[in-house]
C-alpha positions as CSV (number, residue, x, y, z in Angstrom):
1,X,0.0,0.0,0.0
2,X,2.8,2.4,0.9
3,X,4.0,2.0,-2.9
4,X,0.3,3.0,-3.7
5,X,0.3,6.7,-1.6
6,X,3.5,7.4,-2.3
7,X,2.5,6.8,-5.9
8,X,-0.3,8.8,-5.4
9,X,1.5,11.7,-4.1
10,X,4.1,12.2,-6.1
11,X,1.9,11.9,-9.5
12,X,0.1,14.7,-7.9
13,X,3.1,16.9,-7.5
14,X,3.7,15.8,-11.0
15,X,0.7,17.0,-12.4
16,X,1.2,19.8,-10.6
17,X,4.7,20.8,-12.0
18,X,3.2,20.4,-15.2
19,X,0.4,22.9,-15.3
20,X,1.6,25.2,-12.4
21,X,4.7,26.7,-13.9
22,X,5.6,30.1,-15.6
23,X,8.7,31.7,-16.8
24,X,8.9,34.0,-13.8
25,X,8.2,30.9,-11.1
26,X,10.9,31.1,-8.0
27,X,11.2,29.0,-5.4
28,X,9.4,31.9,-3.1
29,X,6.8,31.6,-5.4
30,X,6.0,27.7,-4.5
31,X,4.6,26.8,-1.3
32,X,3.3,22.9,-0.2
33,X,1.7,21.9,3.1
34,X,-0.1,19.3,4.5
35,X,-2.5,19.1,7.0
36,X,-4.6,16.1,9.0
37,X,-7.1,15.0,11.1
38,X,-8.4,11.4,12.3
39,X,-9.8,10.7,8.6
40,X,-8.3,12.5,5.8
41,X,-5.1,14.1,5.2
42,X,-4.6,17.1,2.8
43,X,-2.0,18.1,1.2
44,X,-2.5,21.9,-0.9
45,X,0.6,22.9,-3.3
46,X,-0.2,27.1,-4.6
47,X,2.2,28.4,-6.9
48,X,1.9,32.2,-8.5
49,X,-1.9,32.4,-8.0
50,X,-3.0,28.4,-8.3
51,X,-3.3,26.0,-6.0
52,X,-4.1,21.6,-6.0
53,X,-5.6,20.4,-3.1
54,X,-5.8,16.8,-2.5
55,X,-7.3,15.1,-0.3
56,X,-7.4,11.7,0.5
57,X,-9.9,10.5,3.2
58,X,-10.2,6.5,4.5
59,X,-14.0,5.7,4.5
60,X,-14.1,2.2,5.9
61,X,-12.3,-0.1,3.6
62,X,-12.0,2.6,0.4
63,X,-9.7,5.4,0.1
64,X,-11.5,8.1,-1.7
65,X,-9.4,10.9,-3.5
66,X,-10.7,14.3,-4.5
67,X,-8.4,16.6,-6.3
68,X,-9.4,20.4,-6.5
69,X,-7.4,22.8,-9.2
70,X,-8.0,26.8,-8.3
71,X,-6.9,29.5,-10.5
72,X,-6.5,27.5,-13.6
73,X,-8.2,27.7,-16.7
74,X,-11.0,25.7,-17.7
75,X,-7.7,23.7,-20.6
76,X,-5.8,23.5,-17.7
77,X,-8.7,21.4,-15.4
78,X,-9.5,19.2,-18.7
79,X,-5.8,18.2,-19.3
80,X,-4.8,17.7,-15.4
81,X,-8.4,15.7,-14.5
82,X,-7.8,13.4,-18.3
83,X,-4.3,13.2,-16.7
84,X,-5.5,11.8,-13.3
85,X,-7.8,9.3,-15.0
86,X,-4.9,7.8,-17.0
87,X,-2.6,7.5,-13.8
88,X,-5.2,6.4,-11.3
89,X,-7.5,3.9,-13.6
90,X,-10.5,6.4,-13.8
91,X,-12.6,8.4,-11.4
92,X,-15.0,10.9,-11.9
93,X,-14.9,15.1,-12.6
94,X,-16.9,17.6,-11.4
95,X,-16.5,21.5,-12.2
96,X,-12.8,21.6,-11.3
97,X,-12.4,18.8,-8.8
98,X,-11.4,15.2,-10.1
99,X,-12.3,12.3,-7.5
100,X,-11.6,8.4,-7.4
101,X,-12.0,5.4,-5.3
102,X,-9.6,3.0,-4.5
103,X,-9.5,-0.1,-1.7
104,X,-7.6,1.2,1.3
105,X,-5.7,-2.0,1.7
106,X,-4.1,-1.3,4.7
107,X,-3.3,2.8,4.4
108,X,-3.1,4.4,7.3
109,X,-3.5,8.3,8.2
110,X,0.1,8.6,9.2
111,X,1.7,7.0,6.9
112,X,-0.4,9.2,3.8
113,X,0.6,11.7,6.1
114,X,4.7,10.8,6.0
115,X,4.5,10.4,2.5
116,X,2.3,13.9,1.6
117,X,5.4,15.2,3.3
118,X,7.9,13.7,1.5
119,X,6.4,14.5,-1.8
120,X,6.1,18.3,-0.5
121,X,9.9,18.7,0.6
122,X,10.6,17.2,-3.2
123,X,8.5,19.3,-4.9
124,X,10.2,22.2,-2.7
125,X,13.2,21.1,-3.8
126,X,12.5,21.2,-7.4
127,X,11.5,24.7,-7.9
128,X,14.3,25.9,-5.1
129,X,17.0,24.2,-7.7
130,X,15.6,25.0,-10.9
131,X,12.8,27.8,-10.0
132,X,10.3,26.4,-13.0
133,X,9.6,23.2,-15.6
């Protein structure tokens, strides 16, 4: 399962460097946290005026994903949610929020938590070395 959220994560950051770059994008420019509670853990990435918010929330024995793009354009939210399909085998989108269903296995808050993390220090670390994609 850990291969699964970490998975998850960092195809998230990827879409995310994709579509959230600019030629004046600077490391001060890119921010990532993540926060939690007893359910769900969110991670929200904002970049020069957009932001991706995902969260993942355990609901019994299903792990359900909703992604939300602000500040894009409506080309932008078509590419990233046909993007998020491909990668995670489908799912559903809504306005500007793409959501999906997978079995929890055995995912726990914590470890989502560990990984949202990780993915956040890399992604920090890829616009602090090269500024843009």
């Amino acid at each position: 399962m850990k291969k699964k959220i970490l998975g998850l994560a960092l195809s998230l950051t990827a879409a995310f460097g994709l579509i959230a770059c600019g030629d004046s994008s600077s490391s001060d420019d890119f921010s990532c946290r993540v926060t939690s509670d007893a359910n769900s853990v969110t991670m929200v990435m904002s970049n020069m005026g957009q932001s991706m918010s995902t969260e993942a929330t355990l609901q019994g024995d299903k792990l359900v994903v909703s992604t939300t793009l602000k500040g894009f354009t409506s080309s932008e939210v078509d590419e990233t949610c046909e993007y998020l399909k491909r990668q995670f085998g489908g799912g559903t989108c809504d306005g500007n929020t793409h959501t999906y269903t997978t079995d929890a296995e055995d995912a726990t808050i914590e470890e989502m938590r560990v990984d949202a993390e990780e993915s956040c220090k890399e992604m920090e670390a890829e616009f602090e070395e090269y500024g843009d994609y």
